[in-house]
HTML snippet that shows the backbone in 3Dmol.js (N, CA, C, O; Angstrom):
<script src="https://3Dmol.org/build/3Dmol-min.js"></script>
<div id="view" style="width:600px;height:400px;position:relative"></div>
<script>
const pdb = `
ATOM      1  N   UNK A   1     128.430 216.346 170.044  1.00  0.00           N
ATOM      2  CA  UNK A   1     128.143 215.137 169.316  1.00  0.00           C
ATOM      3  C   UNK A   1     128.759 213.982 170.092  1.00  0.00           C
ATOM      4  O   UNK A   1     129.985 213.975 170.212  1.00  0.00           O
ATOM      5  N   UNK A   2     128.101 213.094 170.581  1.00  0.00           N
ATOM      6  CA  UNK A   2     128.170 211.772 171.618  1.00  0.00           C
ATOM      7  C   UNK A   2     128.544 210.586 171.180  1.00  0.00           C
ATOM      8  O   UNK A   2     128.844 210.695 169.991  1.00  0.00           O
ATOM      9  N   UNK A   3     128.645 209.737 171.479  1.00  0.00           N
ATOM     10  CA  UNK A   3     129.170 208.738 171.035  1.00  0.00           C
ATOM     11  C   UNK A   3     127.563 208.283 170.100  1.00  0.00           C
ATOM     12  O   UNK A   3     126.496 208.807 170.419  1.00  0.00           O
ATOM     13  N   UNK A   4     127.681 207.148 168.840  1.00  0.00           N
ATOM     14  CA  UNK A   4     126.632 206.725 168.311  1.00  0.00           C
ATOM     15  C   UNK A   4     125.646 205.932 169.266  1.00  0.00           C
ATOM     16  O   UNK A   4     126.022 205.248 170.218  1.00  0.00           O
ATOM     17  N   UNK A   5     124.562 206.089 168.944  1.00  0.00           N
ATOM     18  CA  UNK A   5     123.513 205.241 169.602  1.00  0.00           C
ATOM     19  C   UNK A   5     123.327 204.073 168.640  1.00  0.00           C
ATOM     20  O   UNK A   5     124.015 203.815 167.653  1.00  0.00           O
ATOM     21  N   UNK A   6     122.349 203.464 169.076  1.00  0.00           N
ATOM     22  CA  UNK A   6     122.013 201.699 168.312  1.00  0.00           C
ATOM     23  C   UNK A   6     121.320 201.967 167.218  1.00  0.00           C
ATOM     24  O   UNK A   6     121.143 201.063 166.402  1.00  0.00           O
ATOM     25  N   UNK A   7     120.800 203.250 166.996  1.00  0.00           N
ATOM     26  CA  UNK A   7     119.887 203.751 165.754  1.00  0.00           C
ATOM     27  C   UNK A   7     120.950 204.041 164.921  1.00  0.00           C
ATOM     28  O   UNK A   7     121.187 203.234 164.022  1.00  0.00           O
ATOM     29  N   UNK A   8     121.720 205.142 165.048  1.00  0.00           N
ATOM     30  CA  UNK A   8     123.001 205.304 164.443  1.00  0.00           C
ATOM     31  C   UNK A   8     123.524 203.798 163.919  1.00  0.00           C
ATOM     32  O   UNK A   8     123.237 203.557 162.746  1.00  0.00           O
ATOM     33  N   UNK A   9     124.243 202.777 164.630  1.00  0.00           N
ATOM     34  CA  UNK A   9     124.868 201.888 164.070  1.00  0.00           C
ATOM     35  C   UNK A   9     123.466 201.107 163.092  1.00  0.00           C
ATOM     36  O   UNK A   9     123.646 200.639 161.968  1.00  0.00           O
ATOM     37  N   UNK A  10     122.492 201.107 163.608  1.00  0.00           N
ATOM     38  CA  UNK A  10     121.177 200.152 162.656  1.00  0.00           C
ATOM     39  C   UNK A  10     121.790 200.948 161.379  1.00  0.00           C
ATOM     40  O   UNK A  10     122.559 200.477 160.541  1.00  0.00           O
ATOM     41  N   UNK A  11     121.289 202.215 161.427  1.00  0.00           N
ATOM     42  CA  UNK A  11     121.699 202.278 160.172  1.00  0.00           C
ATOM     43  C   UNK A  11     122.357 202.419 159.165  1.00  0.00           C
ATOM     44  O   UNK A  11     121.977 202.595 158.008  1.00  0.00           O
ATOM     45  N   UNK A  12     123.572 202.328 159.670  1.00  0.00           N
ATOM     46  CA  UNK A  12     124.925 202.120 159.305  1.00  0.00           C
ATOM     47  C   UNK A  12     124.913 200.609 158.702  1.00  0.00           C
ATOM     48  O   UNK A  12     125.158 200.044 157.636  1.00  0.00           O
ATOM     49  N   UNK A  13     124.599 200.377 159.660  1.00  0.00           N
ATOM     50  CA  UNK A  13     124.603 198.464 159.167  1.00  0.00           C
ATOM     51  C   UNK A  13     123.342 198.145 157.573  1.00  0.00           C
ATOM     52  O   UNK A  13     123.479 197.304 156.685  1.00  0.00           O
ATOM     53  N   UNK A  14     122.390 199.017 157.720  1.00  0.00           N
ATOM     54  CA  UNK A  14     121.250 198.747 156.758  1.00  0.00           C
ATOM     55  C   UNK A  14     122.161 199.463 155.411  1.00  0.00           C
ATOM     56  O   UNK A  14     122.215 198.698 154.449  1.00  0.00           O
ATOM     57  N   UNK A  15     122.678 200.429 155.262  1.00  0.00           N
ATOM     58  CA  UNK A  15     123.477 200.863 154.084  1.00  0.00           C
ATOM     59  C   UNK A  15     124.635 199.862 153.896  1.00  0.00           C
ATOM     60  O   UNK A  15     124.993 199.780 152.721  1.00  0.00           O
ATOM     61  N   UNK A  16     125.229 199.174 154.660  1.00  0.00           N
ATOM     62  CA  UNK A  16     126.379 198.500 154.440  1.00  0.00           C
ATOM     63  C   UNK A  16     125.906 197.357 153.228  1.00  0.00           C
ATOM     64  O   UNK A  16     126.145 197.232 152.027  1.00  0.00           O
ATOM     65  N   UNK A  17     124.993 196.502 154.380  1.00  0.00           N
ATOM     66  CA  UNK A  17     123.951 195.500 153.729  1.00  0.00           C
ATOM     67  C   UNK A  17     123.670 195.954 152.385  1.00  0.00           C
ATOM     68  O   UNK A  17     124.051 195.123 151.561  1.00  0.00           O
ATOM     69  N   UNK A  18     122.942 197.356 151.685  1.00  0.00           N
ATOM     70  CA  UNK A  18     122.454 197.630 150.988  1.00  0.00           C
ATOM     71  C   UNK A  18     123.669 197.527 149.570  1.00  0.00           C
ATOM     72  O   UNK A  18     123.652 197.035 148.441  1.00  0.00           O
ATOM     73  N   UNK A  19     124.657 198.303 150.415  1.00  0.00           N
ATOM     74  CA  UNK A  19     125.505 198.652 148.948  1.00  0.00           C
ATOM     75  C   UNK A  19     126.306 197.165 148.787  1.00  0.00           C
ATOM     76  O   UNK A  19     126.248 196.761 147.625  1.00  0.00           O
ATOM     77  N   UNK A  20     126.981 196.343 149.632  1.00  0.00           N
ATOM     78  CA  UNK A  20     127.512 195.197 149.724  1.00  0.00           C
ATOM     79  C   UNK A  20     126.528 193.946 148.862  1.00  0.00           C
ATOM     80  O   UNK A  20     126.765 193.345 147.814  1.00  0.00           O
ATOM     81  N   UNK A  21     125.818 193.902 149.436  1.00  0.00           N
ATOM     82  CA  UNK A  21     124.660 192.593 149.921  1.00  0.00           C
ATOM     83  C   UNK A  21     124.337 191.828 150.441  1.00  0.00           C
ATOM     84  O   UNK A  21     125.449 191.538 150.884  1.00  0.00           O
ATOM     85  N   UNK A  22     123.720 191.121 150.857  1.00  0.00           N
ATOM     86  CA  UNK A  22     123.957 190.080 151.781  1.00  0.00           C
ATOM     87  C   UNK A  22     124.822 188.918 151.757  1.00  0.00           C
ATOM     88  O   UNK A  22     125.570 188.500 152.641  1.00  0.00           O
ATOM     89  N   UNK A  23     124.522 188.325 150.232  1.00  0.00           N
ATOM     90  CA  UNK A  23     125.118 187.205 150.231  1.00  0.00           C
ATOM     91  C   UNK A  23     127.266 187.656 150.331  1.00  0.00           C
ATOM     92  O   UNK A  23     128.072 187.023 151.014  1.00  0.00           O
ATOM     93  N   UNK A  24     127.507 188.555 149.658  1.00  0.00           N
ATOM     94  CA  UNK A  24     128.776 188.865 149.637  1.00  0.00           C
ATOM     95  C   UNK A  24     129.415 189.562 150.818  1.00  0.00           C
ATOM     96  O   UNK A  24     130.637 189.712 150.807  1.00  0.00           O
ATOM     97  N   UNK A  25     128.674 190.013 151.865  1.00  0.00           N
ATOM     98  CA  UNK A  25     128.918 189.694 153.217  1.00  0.00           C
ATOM     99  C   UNK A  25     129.300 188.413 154.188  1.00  0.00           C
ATOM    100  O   UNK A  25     130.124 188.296 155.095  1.00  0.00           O
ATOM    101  N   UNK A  26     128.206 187.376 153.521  1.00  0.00           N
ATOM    102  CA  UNK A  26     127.816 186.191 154.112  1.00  0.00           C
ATOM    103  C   UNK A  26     129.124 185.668 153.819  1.00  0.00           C
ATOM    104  O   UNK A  26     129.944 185.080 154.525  1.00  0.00           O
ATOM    105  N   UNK A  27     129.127 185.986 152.731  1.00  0.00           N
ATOM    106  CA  UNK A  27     131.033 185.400 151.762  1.00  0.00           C
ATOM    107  C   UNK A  27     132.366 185.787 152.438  1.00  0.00           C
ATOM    108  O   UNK A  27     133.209 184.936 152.722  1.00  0.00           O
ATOM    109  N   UNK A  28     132.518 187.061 152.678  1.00  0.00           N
ATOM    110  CA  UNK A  28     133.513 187.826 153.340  1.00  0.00           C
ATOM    111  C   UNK A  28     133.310 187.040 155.124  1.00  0.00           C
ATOM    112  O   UNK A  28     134.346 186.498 155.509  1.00  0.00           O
ATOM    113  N   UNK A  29     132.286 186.984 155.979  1.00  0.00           N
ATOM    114  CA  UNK A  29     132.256 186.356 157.250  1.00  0.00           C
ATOM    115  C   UNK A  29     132.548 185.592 157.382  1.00  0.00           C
ATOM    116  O   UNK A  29     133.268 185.388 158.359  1.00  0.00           O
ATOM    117  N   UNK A  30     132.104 184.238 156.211  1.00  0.00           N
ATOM    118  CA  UNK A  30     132.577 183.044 156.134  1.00  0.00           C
ATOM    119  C   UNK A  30     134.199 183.078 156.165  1.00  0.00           C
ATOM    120  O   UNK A  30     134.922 182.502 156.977  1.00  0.00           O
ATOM    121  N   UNK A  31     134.607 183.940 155.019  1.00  0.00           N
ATOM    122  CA  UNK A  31     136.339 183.912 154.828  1.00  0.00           C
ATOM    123  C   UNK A  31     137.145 184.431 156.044  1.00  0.00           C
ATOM    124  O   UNK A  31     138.247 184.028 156.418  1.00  0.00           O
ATOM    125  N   UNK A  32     136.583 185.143 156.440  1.00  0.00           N
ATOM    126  CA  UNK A  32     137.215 185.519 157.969  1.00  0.00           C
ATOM    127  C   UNK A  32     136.780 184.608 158.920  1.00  0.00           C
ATOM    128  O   UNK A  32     137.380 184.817 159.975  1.00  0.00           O
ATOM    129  N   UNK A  33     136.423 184.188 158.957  1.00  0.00           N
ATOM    130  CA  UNK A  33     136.089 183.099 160.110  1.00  0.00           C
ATOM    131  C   UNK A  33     136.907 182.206 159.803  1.00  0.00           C
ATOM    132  O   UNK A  33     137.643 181.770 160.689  1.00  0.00           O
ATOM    133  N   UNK A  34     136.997 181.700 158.472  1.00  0.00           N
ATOM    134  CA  UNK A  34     138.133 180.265 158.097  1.00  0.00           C
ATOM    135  C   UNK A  34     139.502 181.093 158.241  1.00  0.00           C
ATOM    136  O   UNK A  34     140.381 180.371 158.710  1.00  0.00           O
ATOM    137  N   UNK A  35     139.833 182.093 158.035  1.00  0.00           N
ATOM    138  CA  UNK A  35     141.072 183.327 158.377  1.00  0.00           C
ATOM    139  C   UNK A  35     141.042 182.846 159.574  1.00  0.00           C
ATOM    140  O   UNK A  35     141.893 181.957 159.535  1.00  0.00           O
ATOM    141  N   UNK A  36     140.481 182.874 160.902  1.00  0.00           N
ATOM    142  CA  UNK A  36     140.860 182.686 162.166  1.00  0.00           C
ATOM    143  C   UNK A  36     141.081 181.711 162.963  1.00  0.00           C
ATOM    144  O   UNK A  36     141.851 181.745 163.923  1.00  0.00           O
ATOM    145  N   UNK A  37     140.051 180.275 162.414  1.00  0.00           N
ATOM    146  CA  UNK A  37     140.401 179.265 162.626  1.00  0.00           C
ATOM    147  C   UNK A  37     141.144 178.683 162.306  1.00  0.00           C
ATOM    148  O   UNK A  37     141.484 177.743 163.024  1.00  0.00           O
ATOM    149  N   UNK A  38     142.035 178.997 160.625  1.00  0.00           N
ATOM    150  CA  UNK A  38     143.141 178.820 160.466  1.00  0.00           C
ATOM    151  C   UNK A  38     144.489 179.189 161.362  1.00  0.00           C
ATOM    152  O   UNK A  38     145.433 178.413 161.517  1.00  0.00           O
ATOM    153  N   UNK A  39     144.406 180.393 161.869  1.00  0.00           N
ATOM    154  CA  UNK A  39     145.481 180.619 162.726  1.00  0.00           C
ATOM    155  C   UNK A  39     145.109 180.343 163.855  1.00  0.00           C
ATOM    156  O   UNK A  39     146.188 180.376 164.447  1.00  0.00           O
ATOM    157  N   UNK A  40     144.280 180.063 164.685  1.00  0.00           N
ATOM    158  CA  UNK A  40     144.221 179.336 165.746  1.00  0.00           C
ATOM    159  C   UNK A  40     144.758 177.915 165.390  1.00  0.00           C
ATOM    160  O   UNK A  40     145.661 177.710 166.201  1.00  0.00           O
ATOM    161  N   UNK A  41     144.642 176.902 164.617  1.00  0.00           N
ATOM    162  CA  UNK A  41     145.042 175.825 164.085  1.00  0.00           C
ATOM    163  C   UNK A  41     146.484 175.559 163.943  1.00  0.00           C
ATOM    164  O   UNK A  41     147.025 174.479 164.183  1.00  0.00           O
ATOM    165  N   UNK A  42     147.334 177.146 163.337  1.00  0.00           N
ATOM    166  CA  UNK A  42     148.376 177.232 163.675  1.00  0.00           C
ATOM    167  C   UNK A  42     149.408 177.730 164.789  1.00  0.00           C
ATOM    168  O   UNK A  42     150.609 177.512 164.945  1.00  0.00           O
ATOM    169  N   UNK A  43     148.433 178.516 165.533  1.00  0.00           N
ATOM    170  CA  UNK A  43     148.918 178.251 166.902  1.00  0.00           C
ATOM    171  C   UNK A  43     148.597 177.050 167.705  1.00  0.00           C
ATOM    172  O   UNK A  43     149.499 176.240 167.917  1.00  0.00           O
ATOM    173  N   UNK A  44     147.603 176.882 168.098  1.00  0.00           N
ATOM    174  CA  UNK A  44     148.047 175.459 168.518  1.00  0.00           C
ATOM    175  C   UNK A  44     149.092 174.383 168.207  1.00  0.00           C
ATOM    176  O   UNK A  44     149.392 173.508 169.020  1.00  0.00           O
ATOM    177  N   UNK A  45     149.859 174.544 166.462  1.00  0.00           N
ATOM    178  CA  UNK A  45     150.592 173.769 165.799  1.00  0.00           C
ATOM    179  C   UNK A  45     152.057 173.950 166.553  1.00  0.00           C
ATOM    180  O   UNK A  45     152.961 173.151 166.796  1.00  0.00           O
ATOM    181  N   UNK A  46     151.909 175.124 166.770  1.00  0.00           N
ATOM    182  CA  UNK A  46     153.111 175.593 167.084  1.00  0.00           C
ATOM    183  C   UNK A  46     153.521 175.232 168.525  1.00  0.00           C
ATOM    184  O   UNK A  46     154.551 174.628 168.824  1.00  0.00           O
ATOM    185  N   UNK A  47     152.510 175.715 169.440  1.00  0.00           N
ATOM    186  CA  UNK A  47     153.092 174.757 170.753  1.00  0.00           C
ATOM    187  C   UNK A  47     153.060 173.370 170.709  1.00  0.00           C
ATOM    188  O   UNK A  47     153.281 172.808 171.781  1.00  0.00           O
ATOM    189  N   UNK A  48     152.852 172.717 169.795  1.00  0.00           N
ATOM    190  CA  UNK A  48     153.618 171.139 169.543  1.00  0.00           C
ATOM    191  C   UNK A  48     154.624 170.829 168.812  1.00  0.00           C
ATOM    192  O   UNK A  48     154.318 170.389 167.704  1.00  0.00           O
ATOM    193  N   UNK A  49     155.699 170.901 169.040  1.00  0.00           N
ATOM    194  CA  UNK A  49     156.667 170.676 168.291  1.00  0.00           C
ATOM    195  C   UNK A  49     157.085 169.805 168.239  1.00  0.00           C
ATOM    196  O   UNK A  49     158.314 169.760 168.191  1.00  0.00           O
ATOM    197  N   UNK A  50     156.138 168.325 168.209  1.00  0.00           N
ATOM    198  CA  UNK A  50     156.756 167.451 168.444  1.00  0.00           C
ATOM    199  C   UNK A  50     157.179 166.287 167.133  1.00  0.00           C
ATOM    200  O   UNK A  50     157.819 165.236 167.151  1.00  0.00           O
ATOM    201  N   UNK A  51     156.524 167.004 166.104  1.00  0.00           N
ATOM    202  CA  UNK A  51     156.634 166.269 164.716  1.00  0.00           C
ATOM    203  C   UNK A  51     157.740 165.983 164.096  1.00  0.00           C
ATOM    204  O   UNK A  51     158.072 166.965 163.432  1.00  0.00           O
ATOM    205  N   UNK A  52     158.403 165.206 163.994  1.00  0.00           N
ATOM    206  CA  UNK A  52     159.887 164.409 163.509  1.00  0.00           C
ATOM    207  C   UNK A  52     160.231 165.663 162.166  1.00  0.00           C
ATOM    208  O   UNK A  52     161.403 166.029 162.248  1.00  0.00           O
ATOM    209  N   UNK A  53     159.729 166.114 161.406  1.00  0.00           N
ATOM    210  CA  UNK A  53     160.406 166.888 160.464  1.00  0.00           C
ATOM    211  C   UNK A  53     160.231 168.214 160.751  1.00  0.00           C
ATOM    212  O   UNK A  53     160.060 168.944 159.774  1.00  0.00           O
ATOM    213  N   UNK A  54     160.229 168.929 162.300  1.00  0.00           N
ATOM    214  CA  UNK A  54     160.526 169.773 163.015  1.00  0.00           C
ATOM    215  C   UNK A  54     161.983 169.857 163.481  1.00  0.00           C
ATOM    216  O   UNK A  54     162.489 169.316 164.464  1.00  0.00           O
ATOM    217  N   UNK A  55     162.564 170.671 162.541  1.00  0.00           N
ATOM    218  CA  UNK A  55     164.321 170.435 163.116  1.00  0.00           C
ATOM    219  C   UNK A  55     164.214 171.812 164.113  1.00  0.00           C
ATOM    220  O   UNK A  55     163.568 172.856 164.015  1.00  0.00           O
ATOM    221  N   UNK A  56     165.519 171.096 165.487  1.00  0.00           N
ATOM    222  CA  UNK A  56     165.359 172.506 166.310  1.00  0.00           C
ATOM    223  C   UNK A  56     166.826 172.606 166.511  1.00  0.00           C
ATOM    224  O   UNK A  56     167.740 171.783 166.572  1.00  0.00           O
ATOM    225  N   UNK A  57     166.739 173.874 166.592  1.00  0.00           N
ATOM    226  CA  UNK A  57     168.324 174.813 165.909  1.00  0.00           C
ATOM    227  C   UNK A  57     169.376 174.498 167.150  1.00  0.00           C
ATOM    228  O   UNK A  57     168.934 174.182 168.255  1.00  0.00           O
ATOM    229  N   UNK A  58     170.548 174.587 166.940  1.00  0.00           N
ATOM    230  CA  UNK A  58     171.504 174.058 167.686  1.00  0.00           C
ATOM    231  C   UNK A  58     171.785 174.812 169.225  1.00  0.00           C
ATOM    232  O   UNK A  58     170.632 174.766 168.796  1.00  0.00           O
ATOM    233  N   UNK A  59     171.993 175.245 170.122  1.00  0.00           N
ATOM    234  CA  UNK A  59     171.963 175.861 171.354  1.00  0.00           C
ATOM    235  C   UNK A  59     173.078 176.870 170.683  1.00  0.00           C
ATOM    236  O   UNK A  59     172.800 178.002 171.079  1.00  0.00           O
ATOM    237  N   UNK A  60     173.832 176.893 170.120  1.00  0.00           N
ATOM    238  CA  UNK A  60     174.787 177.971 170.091  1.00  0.00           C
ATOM    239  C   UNK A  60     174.133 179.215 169.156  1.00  0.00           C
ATOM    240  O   UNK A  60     174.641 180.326 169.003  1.00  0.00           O
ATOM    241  N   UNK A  61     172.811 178.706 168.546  1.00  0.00           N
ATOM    242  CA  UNK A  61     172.481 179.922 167.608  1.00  0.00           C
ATOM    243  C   UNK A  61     172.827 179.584 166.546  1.00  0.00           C
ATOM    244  O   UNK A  61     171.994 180.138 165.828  1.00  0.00           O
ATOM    245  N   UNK A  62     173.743 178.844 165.661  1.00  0.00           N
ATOM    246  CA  UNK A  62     174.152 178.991 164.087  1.00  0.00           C
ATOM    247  C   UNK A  62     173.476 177.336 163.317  1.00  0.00           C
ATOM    248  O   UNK A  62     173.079 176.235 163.698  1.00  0.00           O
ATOM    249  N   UNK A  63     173.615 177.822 162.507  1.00  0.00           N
ATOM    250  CA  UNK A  63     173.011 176.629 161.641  1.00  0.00           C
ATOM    251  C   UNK A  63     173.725 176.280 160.361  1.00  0.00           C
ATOM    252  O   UNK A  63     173.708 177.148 159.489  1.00  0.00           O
ATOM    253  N   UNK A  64     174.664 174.581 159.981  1.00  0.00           N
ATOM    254  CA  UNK A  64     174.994 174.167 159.206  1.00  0.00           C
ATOM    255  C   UNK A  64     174.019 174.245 157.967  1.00  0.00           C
ATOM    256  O   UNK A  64     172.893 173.769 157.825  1.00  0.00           O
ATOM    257  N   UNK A  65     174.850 175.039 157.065  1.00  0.00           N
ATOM    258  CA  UNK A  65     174.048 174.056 155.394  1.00  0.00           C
ATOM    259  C   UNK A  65     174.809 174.236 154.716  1.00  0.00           C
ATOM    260  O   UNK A  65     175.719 174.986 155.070  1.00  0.00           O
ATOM    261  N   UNK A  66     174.830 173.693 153.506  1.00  0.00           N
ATOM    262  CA  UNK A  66     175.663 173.449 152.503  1.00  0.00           C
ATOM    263  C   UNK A  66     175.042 174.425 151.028  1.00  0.00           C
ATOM    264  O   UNK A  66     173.938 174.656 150.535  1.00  0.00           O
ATOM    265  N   UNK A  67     176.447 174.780 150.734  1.00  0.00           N
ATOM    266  CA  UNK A  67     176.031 175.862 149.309  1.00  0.00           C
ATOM    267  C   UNK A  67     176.028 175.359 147.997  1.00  0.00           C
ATOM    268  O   UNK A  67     177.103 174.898 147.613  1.00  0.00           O
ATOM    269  N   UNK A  68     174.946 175.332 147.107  1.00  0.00           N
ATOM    270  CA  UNK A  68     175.078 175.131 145.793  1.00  0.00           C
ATOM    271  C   UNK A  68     176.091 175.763 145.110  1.00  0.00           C
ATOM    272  O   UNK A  68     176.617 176.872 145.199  1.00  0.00           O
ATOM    273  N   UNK A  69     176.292 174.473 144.169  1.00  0.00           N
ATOM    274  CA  UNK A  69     176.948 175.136 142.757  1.00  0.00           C
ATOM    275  C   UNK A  69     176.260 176.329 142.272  1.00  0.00           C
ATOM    276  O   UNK A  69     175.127 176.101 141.846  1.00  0.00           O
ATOM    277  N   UNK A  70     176.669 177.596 142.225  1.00  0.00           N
ATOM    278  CA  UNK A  70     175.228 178.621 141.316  1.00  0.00           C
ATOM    279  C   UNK A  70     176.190 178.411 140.051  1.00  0.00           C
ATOM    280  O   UNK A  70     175.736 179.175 139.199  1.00  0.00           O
ATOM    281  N   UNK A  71     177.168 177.822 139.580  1.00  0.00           N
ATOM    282  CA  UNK A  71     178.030 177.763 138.298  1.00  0.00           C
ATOM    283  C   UNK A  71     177.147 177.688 136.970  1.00  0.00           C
ATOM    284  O   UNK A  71     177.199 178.158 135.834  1.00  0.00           O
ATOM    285  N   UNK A  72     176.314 176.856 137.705  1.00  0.00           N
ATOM    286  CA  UNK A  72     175.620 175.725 136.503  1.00  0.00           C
ATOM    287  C   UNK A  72     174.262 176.703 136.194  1.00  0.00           C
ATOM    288  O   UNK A  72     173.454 177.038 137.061  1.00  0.00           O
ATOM    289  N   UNK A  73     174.192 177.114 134.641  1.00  0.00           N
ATOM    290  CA  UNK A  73     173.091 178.123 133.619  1.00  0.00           C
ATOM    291  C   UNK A  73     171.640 177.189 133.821  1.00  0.00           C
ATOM    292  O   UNK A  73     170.562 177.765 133.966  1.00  0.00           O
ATOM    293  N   UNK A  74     171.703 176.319 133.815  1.00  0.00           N
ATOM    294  CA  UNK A  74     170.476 175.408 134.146  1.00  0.00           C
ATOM    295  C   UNK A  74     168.914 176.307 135.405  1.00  0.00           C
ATOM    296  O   UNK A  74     167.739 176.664 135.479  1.00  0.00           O
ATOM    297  N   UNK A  75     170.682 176.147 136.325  1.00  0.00           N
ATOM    298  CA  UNK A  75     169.470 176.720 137.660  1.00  0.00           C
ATOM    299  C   UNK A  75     168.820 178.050 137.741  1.00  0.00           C
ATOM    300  O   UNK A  75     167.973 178.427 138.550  1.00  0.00           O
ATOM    301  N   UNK A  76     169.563 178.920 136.410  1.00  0.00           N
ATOM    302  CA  UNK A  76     168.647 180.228 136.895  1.00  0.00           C
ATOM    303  C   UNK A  76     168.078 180.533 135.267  1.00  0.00           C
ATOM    304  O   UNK A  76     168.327 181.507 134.556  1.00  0.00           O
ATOM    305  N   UNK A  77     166.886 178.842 134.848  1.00  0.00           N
ATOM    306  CA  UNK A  77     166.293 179.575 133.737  1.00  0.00           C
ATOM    307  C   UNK A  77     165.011 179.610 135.012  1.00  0.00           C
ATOM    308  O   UNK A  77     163.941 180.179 134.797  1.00  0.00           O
TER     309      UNK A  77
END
`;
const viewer = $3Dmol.createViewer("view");
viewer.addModel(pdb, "pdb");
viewer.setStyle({}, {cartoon: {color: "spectrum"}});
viewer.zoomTo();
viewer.render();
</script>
């Protein structure tokens, strides 16, 4: 048993179509396609780092922040 031929995949593809449908294919291609151009969008984002509320981390590795009060019943309704 050989690898599939183009008859094989046709009709693979004609049952897919069948049980799916078209239009909810058409739906799923569309969403993957905006899936990829989205992350292409964010790669490209990423080799620019040049946007002012891009903070870049200090050369030694560690990073200042400051700790909340967790005292206060407020913050963990």
């Amino acid at each position: 048993m050989g690898s599939l031929s183009i008859w094989h995949w046709l009709i693979v593809l004609l049952i897919v179509a069948l049980v799916f449908g078209t239009k909810k294919l058409r739906n799923i291609g569309g969403d993957l396609g905006g899936a990829v151009k989205g992350f292409k969008e964010g790669m490209r984002e990423g080799d620019n780092p040049a946007s002012p509320d891009q903070r870049e981390l200090p050369r030694n590795g560690t990073v200042d922040v400051e700790a909340k009060d967790k005292t206060r019943s407020s913050d963990y309704r």
